[in-house]
C-alpha positions in Angstrom: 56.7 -59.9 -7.4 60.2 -61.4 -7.6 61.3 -61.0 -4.2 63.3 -63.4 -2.2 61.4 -64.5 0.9 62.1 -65.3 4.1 60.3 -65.8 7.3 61.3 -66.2 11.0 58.8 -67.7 13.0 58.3 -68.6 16.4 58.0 -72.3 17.1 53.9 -72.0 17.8 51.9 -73.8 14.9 49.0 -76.2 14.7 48.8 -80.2 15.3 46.7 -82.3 12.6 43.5 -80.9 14.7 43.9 -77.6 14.0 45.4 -77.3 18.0 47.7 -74.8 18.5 51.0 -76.7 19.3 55.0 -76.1 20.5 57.0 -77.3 18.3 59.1 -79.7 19.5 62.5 -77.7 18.6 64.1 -74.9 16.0 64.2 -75.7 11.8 64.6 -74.6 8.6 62.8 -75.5 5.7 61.4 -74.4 2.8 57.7 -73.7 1.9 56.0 -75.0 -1.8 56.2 -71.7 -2.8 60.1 -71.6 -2.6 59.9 -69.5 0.6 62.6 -69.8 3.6 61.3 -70.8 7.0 63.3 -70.4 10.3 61.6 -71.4 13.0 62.9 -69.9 16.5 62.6 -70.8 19.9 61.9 -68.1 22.8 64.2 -66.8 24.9 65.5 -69.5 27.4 66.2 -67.4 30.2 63.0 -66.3 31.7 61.5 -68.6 29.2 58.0 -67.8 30.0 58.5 -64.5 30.3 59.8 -64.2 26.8 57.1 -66.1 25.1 55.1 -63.9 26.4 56.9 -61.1 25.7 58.1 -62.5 22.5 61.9 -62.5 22.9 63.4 -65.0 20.6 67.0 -66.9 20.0 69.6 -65.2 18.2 67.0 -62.7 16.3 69.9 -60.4 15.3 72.3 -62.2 13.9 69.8 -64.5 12.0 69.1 -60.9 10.6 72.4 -60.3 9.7 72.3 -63.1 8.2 69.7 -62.7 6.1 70.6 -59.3 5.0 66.9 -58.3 4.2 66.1 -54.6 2.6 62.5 -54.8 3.4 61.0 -56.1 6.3 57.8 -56.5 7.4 56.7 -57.5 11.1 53.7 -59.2 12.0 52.3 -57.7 14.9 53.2 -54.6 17.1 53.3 -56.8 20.3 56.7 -58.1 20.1 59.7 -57.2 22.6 62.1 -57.8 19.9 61.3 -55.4 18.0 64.6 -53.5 20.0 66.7 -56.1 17.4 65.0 -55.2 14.6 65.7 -51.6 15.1 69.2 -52.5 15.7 69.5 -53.8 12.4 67.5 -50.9 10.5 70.5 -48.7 12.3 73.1 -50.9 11.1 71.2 -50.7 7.4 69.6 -47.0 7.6 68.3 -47.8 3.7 66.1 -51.5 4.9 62.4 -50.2 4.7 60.1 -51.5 7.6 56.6 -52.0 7.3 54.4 -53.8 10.6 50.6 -54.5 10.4 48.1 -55.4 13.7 45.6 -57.9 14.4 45.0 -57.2 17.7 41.2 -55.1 18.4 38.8 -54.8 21.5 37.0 -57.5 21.0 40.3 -60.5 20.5 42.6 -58.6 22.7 43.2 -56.2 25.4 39.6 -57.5 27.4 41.0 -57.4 30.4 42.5 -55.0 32.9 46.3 -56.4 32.4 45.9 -57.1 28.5 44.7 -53.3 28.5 46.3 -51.3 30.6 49.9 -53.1 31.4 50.0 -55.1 27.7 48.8 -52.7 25.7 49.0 -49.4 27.0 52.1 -49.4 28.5 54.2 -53.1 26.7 53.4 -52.8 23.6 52.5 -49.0 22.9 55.8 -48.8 23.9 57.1 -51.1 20.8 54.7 -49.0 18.5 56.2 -45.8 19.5 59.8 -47.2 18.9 58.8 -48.1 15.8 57.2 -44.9 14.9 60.0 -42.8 13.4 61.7 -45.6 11.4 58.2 -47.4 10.0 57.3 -46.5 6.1 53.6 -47.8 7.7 51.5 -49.2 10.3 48.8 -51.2 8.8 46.1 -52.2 10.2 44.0 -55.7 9.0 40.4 -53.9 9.9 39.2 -50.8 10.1 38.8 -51.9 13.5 42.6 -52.8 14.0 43.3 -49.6 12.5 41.5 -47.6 14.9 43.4 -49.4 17.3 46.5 -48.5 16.6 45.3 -44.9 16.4 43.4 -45.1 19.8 45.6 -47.5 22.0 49.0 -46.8 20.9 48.6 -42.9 20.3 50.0 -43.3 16.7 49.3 -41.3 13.5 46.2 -41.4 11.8 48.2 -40.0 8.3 51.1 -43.5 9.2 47.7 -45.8 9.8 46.3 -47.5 6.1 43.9 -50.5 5.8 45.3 -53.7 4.7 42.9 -56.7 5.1 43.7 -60.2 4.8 42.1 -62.6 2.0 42.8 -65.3 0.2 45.4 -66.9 -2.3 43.7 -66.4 -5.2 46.5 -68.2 -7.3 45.4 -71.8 -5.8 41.9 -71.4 -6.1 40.8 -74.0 -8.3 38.6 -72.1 -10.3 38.9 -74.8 -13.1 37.8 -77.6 -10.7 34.7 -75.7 -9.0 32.3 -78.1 -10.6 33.8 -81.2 -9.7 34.8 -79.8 -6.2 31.1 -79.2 -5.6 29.8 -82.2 -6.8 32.7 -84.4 -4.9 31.5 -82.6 -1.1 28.0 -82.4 -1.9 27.7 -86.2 -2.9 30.0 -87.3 0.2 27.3 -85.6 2.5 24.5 -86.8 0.4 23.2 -83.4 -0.3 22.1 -82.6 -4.1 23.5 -80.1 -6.6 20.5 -78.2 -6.3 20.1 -78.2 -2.6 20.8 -74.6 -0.9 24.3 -75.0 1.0 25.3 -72.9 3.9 29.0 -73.3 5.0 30.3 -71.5 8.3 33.4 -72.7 10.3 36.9 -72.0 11.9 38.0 -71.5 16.1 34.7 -72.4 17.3 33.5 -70.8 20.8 30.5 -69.3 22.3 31.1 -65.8 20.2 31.1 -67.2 17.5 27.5 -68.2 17.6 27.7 -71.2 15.4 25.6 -72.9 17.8 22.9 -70.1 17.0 23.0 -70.6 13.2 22.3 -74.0 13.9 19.4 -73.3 15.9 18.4 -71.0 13.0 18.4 -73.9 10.4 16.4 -76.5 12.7 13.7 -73.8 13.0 13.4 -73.3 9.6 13.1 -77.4 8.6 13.5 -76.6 4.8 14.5 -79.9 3.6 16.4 -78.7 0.6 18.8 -76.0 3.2 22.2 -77.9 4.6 24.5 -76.7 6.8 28.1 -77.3 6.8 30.5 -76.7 9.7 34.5 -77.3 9.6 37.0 -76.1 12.3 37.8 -77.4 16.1 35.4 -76.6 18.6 36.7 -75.1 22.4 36.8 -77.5 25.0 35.0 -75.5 27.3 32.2 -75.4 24.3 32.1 -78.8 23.3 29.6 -80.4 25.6 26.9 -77.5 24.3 28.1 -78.0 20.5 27.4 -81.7 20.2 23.5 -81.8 21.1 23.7 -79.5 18.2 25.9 -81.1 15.3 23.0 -84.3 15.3 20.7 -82.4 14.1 19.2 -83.0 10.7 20.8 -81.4 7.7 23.7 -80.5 10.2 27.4 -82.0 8.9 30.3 -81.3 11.2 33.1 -82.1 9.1 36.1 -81.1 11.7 39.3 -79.7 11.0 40.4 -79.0 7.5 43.7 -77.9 6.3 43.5 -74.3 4.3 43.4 -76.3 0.4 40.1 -78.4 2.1 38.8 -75.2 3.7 38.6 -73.4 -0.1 37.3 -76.2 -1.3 34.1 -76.1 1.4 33.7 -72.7 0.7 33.7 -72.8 -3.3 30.9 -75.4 -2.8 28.6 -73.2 -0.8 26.0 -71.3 -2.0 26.2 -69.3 1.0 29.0 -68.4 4.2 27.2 -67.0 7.6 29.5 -66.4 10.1 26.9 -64.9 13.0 29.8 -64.1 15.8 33.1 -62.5 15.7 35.2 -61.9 13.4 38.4 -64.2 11.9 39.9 -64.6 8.3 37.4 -66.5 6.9 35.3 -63.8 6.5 38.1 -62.2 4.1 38.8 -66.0 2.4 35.0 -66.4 1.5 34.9 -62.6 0.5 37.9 -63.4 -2.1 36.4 -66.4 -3.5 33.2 -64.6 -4.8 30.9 -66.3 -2.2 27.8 -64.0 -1.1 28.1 -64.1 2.8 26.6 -62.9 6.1 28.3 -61.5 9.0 27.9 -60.4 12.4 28.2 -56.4 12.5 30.8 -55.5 14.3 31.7 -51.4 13.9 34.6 -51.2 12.1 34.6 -54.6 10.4 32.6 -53.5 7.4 35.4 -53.4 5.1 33.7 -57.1 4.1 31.0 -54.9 2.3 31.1 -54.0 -1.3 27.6 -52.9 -1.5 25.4 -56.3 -2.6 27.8 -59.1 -1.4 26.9 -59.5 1.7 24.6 -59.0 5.0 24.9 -58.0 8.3 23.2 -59.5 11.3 22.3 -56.5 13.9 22.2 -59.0 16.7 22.7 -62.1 18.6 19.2 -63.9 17.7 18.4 -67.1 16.2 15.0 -65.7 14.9 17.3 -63.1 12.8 19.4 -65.5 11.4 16.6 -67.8 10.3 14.8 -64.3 9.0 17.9 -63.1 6.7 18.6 -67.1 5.6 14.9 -67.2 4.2 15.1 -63.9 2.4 18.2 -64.8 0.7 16.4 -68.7 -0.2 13.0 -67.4 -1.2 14.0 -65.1 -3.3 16.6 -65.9 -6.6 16.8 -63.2 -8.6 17.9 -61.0 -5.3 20.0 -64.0 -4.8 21.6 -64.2 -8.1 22.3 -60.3 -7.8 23.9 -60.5 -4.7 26.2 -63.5 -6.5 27.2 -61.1 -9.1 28.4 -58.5 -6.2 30.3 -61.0 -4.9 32.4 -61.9 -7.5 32.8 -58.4 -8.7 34.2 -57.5 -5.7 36.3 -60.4 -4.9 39.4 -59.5 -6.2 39.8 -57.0 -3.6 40.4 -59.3 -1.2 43.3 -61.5 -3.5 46.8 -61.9 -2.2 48.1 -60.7 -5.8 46.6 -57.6 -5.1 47.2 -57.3 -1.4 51.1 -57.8 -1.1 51.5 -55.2 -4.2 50.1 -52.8 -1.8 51.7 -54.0 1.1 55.1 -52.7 0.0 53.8 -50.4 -2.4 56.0 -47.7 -1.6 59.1 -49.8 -2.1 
């Protein structure tokens, strides 16, 4: 789009098992895509107070700095927004824009996430923003209603903006190869029915069910593939599991590896709740099924996908066969998918996000 880029970031990131990690102090670099990265440490004073709050270093003047026009803030929940208002008073013609990932079901679950967090913390932030925002997006319908419902903002200043997938490095070129490459390191054949599920894994995510769901259905010619980094708290339940026959834990892959996985599956289920994947295997044309969640069916193009009405293995092995036993429903529901895909491509998603620029 021909904008210069540049984003401050907090010092949280991910160690070579997908872990989330401090970093060990503030930098600068630049991304492969010729994008500026500060990273910035929290507030010392108070210091855990601030990273809770997220209060950062010097966020003005590294703003001043930067002389943006547009800005665009990831996430409501963030105490500094008070500098970044400071600035768009200083610059009265910088256009703000500010999306939310936070729903019920990964946030506010408790009584001091709801009512002290979010009712009163952040819904404050929102409503400061409110006057001086060209939009609040939201990355779900879900998240949208959130902002509506929890922070007492707008419906008409609320729009849909999901995530997806960088659909300039998909490999489309390489597909054939890619497949072939992971299917022979697994020893699974070209022709073999591949099922590929992954990310944060925990309890509600219900890997453990779809697992259950392929062992009870003992096709020989069905393989399941799971990548990510399992809870700690979930691990002693997960490995009985990951033995199984036609089961491959592969760990954690890095976001190229994890598009590769997923462009050699004929098939993503993700039974549980909800993260980006769902959006990456959406953008990449791969038929999927997901947990229903109300407000998450955004993921729906009519044909791509289905949704799993409950927490039951017997359901997941029911909708698995359906899709397996049947190819020319299958082969319809492949040509949905890719039809749809390209609403869920980057290209297309950061036009809109500043579309009113």
């Amino acid at each position: 789009m021909g904008y210069d880029v540049t984003i401050i970031a907090s010092l949280v990131s991910f160690d070579k098992n997908g872990r989330y990690i401090l970093l060990p102090h503030e930098d600068q670099y630049c991304t492969i895509d010729g994008c500026k990265v500060l990273r910035v440490n929290y507030n010392s004073f108070f210091y855990k107070f601030n990273k809770l709050l997220r209060r950062y270093n010097s966020l003005y003047s590294l703003l001043m700095n930067e002389r943006p026009d547009i800005i665009f803030i990831h996430g409501v929940q963030f105490l500094d927004i008070t500098k970044v208002l400071r600035y768009k008073r200083h610059f009265p013609l910088v256009k703000l824009y500010c999306d939310n990932h936070a729903d019920w079901i990964n946030s506010a679950t408790n009584f001091i996430s709801k009512n002290i967090l979010h009712k009163i913390v952040w819904k404050y932030c929102a409503k400061k923003l409110e006057p001086h925002v060209e939009c609040f997006y939201g990355v779900t319908p879900l998240r949208c209603e959130f902002l509506s419902k929890m922070y007492k903002l707008p419906a008409d200043r609320i729009r849909l903006l999901p995530m997806g997938v960088d659909d300039l490095a998909i490999p489309w070129g390489d597909r054939d190869e890619i497949n072939l490459s992971i299917r022979s390191s697994l020893s699974i054949s070209v022709d073999d029915f591949l099922i590929v599920t992954g990310g944060k894994i925990d309890e509600k995510k219900n890997i453990h069910m779809l697992i259950k769901a392929v062992k009870k259905l003992s096709y020989e010619n069905i393989h399941l593939i799971i990548f990510g980094t399992i809870a700690t708290s979930f691990k002693k339940d997960m490995e009985q599991l990951l033995h199984l026959p036609n089961v491959y834990f592969v760990g954690w892959k890095n976001s190229e590896q994890v598009m590769k996985y997923l462009l050699s599956a004929d098939l993503a289920i993700f039974p549980g709740t909800h993260s980006v994947l769902w959006e990456q295997a959406v953008g990449l044309g791969l038929p999927s099924v997901f947990k229903y969640w109300n407000g998450m069916t955004h993921v729906d193009g009519g044909g791509n996908c289905s949704f799993l009405k409950s927490d039951n293995v017997d359901e997941i092995a029911d909708v698995i066969e359906q899709i397996y036993l049947f190819p020319k429903a299958f082969q319809q529901m492949k040509n949905s998918a890719l039809a749809f895909s390209a609403n869920f491509h980057y290209s297309n998603i950061a036009k809109k996000s500043i579309e009113n620029v």
